[in-house]
py3Dmol code that shows the C-alpha trace and the ligand (Angstrom):
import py3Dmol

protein = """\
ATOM      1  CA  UNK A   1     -22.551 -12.989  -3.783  1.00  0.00           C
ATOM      2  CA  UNK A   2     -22.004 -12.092  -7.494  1.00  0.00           C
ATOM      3  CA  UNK A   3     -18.410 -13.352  -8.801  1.00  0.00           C
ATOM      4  CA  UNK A   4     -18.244  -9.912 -10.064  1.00  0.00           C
ATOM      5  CA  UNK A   5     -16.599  -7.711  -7.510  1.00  0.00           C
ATOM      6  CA  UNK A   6     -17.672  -4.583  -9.156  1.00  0.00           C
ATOM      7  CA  UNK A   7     -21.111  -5.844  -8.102  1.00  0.00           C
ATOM      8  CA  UNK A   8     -21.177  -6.629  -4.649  1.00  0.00           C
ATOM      9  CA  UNK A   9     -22.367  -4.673  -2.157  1.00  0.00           C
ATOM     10  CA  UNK A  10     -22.734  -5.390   1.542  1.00  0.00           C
ATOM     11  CA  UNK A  11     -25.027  -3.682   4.701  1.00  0.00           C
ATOM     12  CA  UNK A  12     -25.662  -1.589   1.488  1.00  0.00           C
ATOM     13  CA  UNK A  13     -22.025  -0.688   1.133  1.00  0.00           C
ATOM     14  CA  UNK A  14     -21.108  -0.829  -2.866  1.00  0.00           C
ATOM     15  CA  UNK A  15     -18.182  -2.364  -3.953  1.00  0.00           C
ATOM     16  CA  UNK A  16     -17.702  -4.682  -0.883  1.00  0.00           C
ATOM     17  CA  UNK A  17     -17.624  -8.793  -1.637  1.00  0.00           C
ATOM     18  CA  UNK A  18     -17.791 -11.175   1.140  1.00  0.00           C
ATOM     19  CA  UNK A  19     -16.173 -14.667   1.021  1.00  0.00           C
ATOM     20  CA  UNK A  20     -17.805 -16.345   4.092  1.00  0.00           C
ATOM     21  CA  UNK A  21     -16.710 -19.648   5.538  1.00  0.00           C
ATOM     22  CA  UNK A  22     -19.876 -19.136   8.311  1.00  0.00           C
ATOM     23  CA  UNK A  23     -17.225 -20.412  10.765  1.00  0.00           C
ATOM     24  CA  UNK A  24     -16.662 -17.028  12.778  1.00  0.00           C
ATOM     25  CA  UNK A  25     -14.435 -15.136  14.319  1.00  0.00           C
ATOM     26  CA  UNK A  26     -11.713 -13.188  12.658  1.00  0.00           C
ATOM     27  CA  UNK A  27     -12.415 -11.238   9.567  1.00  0.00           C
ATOM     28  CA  UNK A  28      -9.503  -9.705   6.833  1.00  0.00           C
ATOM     29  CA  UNK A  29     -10.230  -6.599   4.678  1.00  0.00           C
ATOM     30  CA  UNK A  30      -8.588  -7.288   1.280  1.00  0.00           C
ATOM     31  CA  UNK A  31      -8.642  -3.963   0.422  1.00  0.00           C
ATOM     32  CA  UNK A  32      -7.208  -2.119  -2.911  1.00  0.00           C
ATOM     33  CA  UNK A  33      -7.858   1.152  -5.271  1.00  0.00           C
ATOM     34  CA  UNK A  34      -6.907   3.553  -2.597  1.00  0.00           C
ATOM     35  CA  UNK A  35      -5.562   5.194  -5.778  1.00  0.00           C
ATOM     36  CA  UNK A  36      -7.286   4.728  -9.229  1.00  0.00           C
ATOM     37  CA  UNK A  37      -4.335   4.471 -11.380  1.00  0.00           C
ATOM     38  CA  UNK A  38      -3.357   1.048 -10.025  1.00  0.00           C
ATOM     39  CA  UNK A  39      -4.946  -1.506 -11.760  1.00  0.00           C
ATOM     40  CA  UNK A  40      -3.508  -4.589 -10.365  1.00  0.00           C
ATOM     41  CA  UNK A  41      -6.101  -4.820  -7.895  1.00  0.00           C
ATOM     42  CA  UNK A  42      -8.808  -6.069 -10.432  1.00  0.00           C
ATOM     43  CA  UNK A  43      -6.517  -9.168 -11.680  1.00  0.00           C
ATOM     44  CA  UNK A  44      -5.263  -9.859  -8.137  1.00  0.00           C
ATOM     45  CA  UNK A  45      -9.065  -9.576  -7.079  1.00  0.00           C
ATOM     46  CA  UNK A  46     -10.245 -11.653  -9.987  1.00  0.00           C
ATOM     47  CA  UNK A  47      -7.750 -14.604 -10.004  1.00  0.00           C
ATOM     48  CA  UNK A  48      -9.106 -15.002  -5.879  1.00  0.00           C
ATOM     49  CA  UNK A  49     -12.626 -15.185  -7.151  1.00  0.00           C
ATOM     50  CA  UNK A  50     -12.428 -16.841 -10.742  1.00  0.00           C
ATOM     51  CA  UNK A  51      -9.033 -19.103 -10.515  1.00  0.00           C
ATOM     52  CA  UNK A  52      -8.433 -19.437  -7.268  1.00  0.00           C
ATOM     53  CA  UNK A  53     -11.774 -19.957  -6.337  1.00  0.00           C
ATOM     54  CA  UNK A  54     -11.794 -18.364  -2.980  1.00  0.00           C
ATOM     55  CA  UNK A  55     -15.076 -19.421  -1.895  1.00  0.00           C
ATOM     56  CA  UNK A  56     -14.755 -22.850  -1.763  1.00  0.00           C
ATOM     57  CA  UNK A  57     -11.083 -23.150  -0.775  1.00  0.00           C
ATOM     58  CA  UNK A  58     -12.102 -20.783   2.651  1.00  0.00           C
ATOM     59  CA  UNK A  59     -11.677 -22.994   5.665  1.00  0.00           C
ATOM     60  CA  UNK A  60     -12.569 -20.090   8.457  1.00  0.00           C
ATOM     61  CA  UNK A  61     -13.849 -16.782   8.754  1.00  0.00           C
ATOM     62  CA  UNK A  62     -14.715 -13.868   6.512  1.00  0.00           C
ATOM     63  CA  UNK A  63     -12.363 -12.320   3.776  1.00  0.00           C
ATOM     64  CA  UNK A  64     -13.886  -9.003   2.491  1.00  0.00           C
ATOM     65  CA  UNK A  65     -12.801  -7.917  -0.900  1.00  0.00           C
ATOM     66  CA  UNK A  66     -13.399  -4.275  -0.660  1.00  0.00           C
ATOM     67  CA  UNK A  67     -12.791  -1.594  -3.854  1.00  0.00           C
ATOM     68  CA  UNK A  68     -12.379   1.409  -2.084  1.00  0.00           C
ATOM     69  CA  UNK A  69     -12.732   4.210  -4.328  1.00  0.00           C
ATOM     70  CA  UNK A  70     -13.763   3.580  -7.991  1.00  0.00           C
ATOM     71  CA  UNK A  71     -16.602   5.963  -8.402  1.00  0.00           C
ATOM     72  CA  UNK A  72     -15.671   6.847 -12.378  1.00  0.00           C
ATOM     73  CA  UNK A  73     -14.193   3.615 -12.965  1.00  0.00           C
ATOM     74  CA  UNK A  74     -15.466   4.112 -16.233  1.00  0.00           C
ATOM     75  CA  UNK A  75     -13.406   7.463 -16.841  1.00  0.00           C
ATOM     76  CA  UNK A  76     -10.510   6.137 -15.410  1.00  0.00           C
ATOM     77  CA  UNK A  77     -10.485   2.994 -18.128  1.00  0.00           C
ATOM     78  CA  UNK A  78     -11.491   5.489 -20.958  1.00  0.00           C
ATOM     79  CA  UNK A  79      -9.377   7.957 -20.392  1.00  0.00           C
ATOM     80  CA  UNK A  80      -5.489   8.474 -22.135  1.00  0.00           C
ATOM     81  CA  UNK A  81      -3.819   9.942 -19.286  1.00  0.00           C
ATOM     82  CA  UNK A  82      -4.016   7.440 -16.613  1.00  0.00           C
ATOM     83  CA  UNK A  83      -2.398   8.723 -14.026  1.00  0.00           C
ATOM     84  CA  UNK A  84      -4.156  11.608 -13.935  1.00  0.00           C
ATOM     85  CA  UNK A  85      -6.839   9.476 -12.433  1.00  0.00           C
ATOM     86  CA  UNK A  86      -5.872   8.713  -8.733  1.00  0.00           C
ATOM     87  CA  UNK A  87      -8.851  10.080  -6.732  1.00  0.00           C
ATOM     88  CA  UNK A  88     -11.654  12.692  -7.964  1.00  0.00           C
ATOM     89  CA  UNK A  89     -11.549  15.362  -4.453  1.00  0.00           C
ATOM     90  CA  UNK A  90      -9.127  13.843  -2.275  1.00  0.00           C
ATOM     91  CA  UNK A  91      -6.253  11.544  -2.107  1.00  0.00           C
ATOM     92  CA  UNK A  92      -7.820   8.704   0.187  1.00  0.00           C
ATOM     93  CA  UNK A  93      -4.647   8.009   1.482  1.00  0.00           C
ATOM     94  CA  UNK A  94      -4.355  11.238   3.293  1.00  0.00           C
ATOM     95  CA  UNK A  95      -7.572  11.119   5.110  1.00  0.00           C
ATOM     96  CA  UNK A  96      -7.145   9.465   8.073  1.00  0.00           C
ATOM     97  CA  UNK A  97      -6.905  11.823  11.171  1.00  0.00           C
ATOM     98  CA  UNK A  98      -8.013  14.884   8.822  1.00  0.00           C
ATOM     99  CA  UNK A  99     -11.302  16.662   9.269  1.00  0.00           C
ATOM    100  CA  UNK A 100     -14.719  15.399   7.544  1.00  0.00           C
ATOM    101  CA  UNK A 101     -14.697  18.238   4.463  1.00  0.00           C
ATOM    102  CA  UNK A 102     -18.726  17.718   2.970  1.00  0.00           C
ATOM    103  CA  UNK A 103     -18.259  18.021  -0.381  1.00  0.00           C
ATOM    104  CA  UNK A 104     -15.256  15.997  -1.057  1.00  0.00           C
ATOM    105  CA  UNK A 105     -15.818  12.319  -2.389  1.00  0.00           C
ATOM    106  CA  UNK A 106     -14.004  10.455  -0.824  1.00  0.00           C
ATOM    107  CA  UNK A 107     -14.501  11.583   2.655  1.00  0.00           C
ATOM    108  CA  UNK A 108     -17.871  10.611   1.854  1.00  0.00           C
ATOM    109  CA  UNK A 109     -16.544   7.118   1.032  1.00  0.00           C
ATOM    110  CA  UNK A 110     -14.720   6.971   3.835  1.00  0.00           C
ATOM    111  CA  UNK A 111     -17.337   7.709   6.701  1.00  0.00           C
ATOM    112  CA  UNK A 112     -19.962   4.635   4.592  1.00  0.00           C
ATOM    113  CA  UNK A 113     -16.595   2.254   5.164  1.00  0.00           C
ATOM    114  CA  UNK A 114     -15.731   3.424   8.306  1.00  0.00           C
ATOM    115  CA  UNK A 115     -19.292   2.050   9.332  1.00  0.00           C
ATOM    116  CA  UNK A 116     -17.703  -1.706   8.844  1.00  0.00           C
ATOM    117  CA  UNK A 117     -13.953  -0.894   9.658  1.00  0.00           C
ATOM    118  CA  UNK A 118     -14.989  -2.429  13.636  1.00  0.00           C
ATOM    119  CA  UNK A 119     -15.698  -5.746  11.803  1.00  0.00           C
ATOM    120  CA  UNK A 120     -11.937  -5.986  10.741  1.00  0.00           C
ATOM    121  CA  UNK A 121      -9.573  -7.777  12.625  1.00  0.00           C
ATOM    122  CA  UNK A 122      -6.442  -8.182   9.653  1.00  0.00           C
ATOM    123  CA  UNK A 123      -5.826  -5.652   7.103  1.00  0.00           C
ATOM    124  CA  UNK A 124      -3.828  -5.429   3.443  1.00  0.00           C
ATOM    125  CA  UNK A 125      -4.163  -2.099   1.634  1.00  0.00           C
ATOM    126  CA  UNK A 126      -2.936  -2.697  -2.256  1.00  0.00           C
ATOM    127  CA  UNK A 127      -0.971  -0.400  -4.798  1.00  0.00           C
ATOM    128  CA  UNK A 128       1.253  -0.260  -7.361  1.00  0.00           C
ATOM    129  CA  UNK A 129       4.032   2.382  -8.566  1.00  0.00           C
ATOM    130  CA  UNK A 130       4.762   3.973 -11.926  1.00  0.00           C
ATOM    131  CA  UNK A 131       8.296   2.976 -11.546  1.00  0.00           C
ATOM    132  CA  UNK A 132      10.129  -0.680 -12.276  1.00  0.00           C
ATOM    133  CA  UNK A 133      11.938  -1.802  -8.897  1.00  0.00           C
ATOM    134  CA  UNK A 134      11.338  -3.253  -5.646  1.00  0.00           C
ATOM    135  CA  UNK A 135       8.598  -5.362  -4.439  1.00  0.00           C
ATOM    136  CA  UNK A 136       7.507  -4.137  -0.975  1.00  0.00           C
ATOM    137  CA  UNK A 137       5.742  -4.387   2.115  1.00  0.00           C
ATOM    138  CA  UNK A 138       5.308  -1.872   4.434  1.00  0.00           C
ATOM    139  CA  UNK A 139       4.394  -2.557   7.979  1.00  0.00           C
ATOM    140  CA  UNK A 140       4.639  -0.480  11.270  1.00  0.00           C
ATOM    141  CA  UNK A 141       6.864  -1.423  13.401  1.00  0.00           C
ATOM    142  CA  UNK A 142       4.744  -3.090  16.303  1.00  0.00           C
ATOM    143  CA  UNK A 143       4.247  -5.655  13.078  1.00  0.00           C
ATOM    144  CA  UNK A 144       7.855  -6.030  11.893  1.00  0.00           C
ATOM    145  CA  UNK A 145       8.622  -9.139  13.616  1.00  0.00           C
ATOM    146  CA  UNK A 146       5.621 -11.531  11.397  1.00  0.00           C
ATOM    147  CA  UNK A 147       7.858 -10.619   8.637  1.00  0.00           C
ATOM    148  CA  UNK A 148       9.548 -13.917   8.236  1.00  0.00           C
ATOM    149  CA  UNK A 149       5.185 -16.003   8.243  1.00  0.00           C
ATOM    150  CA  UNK A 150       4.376 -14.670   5.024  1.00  0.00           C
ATOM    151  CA  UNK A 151       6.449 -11.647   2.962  1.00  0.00           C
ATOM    152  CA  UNK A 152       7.647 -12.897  -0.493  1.00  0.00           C
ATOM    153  CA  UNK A 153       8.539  -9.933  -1.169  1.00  0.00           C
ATOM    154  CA  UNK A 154      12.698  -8.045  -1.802  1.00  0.00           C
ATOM    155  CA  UNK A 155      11.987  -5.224   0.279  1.00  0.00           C
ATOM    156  CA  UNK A 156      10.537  -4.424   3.821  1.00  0.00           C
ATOM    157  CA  UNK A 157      10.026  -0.634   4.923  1.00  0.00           C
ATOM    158  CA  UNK A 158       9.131   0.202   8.536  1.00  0.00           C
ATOM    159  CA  UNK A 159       7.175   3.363   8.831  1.00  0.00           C
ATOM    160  CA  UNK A 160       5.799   5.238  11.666  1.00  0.00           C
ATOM    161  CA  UNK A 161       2.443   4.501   9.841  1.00  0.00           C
ATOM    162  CA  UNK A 162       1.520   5.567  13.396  1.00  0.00           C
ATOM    163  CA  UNK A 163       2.257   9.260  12.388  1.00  0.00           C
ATOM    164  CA  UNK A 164       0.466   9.285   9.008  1.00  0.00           C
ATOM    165  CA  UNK A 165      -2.565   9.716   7.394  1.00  0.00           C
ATOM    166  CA  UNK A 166      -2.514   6.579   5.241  1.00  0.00           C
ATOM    167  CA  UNK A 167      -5.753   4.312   5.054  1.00  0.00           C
ATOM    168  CA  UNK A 168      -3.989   1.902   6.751  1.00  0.00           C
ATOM    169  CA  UNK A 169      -3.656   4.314  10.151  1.00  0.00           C
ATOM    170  CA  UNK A 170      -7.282   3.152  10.751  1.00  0.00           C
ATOM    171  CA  UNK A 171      -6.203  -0.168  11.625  1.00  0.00           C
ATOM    172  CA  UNK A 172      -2.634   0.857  12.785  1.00  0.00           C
ATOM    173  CA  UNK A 173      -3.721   3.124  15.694  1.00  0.00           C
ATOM    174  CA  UNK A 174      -6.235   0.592  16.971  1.00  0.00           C
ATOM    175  CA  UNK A 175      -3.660  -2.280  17.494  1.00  0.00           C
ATOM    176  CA  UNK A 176      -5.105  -4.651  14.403  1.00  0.00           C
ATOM    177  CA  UNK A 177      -2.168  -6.068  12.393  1.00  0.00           C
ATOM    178  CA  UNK A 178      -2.024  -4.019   9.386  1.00  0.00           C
ATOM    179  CA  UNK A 179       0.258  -4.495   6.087  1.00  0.00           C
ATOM    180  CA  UNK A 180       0.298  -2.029   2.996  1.00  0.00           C
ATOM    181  CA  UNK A 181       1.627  -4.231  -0.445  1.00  0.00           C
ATOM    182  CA  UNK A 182       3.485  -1.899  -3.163  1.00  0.00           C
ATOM    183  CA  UNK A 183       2.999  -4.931  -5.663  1.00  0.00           C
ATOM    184  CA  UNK A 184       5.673  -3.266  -8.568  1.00  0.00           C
ATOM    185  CA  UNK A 185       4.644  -1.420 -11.576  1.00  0.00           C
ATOM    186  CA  UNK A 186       1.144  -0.271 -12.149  1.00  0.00           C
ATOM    187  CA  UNK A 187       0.874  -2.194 -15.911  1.00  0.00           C
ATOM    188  CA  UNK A 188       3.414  -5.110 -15.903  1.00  0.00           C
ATOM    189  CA  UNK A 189       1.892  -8.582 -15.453  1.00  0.00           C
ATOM    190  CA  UNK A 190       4.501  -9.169 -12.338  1.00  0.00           C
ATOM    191  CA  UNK A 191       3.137  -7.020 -10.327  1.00  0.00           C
ATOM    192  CA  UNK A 192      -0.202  -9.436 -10.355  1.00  0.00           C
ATOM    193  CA  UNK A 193       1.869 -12.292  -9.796  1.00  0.00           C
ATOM    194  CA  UNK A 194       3.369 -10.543  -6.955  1.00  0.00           C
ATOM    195  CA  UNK A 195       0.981  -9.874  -5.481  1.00  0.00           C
ATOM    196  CA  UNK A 196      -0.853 -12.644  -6.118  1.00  0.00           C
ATOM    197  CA  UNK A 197       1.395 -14.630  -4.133  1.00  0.00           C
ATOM    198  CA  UNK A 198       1.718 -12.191  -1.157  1.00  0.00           C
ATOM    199  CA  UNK A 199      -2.166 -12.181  -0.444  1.00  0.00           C
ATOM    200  CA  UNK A 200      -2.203 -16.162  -0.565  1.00  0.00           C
ATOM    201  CA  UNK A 201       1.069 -16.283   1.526  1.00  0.00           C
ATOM    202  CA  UNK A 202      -0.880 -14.179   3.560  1.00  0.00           C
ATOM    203  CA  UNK A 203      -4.184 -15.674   3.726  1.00  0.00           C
ATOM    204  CA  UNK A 204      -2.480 -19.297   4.382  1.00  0.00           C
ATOM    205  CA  UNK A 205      -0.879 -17.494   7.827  1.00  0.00           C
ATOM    206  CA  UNK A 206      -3.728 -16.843   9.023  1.00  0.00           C
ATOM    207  CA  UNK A 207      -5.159 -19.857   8.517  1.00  0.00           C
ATOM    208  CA  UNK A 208      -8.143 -18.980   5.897  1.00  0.00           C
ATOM    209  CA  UNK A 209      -7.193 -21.495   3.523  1.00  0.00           C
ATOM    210  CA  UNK A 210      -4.825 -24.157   3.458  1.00  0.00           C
ATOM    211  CA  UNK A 211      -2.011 -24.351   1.470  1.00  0.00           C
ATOM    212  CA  UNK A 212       2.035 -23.906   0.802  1.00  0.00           C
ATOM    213  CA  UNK A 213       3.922 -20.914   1.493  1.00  0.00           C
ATOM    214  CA  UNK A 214       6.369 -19.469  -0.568  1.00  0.00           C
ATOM    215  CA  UNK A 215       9.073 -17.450   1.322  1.00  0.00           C
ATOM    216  CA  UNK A 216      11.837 -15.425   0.042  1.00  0.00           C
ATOM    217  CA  UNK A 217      15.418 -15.805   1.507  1.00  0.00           C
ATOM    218  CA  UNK A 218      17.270 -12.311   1.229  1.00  0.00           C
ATOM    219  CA  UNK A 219      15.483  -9.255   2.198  1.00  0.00           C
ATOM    220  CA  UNK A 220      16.451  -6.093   2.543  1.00  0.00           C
ATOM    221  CA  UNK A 221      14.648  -4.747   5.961  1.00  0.00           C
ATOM    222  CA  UNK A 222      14.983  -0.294   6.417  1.00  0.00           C
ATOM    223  CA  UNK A 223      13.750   1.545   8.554  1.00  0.00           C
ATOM    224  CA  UNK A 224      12.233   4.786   8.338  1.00  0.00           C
ATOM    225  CA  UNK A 225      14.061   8.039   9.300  1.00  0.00           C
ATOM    226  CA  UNK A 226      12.707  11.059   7.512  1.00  0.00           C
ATOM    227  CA  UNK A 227      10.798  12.813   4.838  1.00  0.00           C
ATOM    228  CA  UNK A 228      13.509  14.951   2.316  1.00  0.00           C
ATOM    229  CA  UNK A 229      10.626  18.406   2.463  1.00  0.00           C
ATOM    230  CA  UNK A 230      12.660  21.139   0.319  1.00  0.00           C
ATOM    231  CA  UNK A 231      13.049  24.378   1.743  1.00  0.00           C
ATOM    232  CA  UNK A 232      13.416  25.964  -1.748  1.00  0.00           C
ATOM    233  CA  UNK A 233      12.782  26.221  -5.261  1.00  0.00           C
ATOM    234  CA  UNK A 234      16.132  25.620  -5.948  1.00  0.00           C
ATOM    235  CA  UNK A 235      16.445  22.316  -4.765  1.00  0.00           C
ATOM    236  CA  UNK A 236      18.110  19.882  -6.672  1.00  0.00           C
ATOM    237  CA  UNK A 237      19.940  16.109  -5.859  1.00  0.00           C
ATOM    238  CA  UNK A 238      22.995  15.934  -7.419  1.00  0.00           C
ATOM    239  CA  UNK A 239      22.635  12.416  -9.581  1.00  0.00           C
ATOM    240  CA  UNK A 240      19.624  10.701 -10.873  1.00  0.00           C
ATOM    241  CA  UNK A 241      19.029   8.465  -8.203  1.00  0.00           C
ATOM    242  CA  UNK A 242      17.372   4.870  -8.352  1.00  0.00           C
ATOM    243  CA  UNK A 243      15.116   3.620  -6.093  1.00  0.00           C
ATOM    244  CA  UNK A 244      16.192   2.652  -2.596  1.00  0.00           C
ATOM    245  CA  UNK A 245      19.880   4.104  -3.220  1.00  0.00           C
ATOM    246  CA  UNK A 246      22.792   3.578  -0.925  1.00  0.00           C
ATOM    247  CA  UNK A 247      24.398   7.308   0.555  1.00  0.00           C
ATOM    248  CA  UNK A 248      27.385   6.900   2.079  1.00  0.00           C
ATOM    249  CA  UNK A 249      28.493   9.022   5.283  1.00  0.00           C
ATOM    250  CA  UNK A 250      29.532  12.324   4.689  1.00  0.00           C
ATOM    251  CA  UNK A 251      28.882  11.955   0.790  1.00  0.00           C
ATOM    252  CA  UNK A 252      26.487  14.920  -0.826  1.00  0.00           C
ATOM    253  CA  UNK A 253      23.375  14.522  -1.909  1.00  0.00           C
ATOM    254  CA  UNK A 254      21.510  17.468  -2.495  1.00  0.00           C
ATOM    255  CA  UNK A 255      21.531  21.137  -3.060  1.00  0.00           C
ATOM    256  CA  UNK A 256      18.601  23.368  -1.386  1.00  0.00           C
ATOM    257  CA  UNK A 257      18.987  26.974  -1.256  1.00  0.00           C
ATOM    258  CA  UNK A 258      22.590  27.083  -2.030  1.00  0.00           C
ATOM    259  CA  UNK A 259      23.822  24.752   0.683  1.00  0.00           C
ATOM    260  CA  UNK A 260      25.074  21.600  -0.275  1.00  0.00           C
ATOM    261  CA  UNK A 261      23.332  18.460   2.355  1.00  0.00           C
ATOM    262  CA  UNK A 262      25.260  15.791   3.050  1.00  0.00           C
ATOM    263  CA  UNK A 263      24.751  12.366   4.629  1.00  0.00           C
ATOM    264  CA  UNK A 264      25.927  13.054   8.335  1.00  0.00           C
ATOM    265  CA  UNK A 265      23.954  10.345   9.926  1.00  0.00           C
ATOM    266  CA  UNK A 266      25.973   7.473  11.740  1.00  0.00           C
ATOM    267  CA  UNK A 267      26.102   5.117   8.792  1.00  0.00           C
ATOM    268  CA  UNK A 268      25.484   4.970   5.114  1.00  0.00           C
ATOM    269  CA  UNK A 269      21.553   5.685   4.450  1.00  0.00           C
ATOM    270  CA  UNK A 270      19.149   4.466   1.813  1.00  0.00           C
ATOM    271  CA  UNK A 271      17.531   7.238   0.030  1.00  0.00           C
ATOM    272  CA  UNK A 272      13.667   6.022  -1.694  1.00  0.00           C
ATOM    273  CA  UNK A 273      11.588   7.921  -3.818  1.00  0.00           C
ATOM    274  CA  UNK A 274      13.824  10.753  -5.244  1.00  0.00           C
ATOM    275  CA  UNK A 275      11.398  12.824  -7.778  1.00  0.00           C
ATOM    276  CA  UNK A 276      12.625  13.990 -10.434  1.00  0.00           C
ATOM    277  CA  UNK A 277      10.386  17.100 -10.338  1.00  0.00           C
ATOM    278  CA  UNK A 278      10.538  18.731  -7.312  1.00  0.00           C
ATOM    279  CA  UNK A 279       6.809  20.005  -6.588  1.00  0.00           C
ATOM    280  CA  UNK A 280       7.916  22.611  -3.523  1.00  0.00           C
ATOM    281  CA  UNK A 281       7.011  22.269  -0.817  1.00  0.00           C
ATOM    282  CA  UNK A 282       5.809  18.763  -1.043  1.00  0.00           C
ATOM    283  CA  UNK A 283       8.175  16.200  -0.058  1.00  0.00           C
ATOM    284  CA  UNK A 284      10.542  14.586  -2.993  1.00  0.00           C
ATOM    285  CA  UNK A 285      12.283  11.521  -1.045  1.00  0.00           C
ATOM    286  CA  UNK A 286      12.504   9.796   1.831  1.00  0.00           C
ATOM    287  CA  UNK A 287      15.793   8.750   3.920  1.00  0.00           C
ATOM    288  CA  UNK A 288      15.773   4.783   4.939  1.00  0.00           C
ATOM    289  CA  UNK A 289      18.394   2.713   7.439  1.00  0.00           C
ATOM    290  CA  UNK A 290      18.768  -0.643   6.625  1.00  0.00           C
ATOM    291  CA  UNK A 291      18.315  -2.605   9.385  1.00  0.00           C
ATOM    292  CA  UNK A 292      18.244  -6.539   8.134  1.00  0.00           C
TER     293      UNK A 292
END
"""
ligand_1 = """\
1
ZN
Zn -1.146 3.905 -4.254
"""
view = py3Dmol.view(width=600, height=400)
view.addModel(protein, "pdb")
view.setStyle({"model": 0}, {"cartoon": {"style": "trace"}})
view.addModel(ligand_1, "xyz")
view.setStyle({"model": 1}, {"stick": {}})
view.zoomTo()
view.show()
């Protein structure tokens, strides 16, 4: 194994490094660039390799390091308008549970590391966002309750990851305890640090190294309830809302063909992800409960 993760390859599978302890039995994919545009992969996987020193700190079993889709790396790192970059045919986080297309990239990808997902037994998918807020963790909620083992993190969304088409679904649907990091901003050094110190928490869990976990106090636990899909052009919410913003009962919230919505759930709801440019009919928000 090269210390250069942009090297490795394994069963002839580029862009895989293995950190082997030769003690076996369970086996993590560390697994990040789902999308292009978020760079905080390469630190995160550096600092395990080159600081941390991974390979000699591994007390049991296998940790795979695995770059999932960086094809044009090169264009991505030359090129002005980042995040135009996230995938070159298909977003690879909408390919599970779709039909192989023969042309596209990264369904290609994604049969070569399907050929290794059976060798998995724990898996972390890796992003980043464009905006400046929370720190999350998303889980499904047959893994909700090994929040409290490892998540430094202010946030904790519970998805029917069951329903989508996410990366992650692989592992999901076939019982293996799954976790997808959102580690903050694509660009700002906290995001590394964040996630830095989830992957260790995480690692130290399960036992593949030995060290001290850091856990976080107060967070915020929601569960999912729906995706906002607008039914018109004309769609509009009526403020400028933040991430992960509180709608109380019965107040308004949007406008979509003339008809003013408004919050008649049971409760107060947490409304994540409002674009600002509606792209109909793709969704533009999701609704949250908080639960914790
Ligand atoms: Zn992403």
């Amino acid at each position: 194994m090269k210390n250069n993760f942009l090297e490795n390859n394994y069963k002839w599978i580029n862009w895989v490094t293995v950190i082997d302890s030769w003690k076996k039995w369970k086996n993590i994919w560390i697994f990040a660039v789902t999308h292009w545009n978020e760079p905080v992969w390469i630190e995160i996987f550096k600092y395990l390799l080159e600081d941390f020193n991974l390979k000699n700190k591994i007390l049991w079993w296998k940790i795979f390091l695995i770059s999932v889709n960086i094809k044009w790396y090169k264009r991505y790192l030359e090129s002005w308008e980042k995040n135009s970059f996230r995938f070159i045919d298909d977003n690879m986080n909408r390919i599970s549970n779709q039909k192989f297309k023969k042309n596209s990239y990264e369904f290609w990808r994604f049969k070569e590391l399907k050929n290794i997902f059976n060798e998995i037994d724990f898996a972390i998918d890796l992003h980043s966002v464009s905006k400046w807020d929370d720190l999350i963790w998303i889980t499904d909620e047959k893994f909700l309750q090994n929040w409290k083992n490892f998540f430094d993190t202010d946030t904790i969304l519970v998805d029917k990851i069951w329903d989508t088409w996410a990366l992650i679904w692989e592992f999901i649907r076939t019982w293996k305890e799954s976790y997808w990091l959102e580690c903050w901003n694509h660009l700002w050094n906290q995001s590394f640090k964040n996630g830095k110190k989830n992957i260790l928490n995480f690692l130290i869990y399960k036992k593949f190294i030995c060290w001290k976990i850091n856990l976080r106090k107060n967070i915020n636990i929601f569960s999912f309830i729906e995706e906002i899909i607008p039914k018109s052009k004309n769609f509009k919410f009526f403020q400028n809302y933040r991430w992960f913003t509180e709608i109380k009962k019965w107040e308004k919230y949007w406008v979509d063909w003339n008809f003013n919505y408004l919050n008649n759930y049971w409760d107060n709801i947490f409304l994540w992800m409002a674009s600002k440019k509606i792209n109909y009919p793709d969704w533009c928000g999701f609704l949250f409960k908080k639960i914790f």
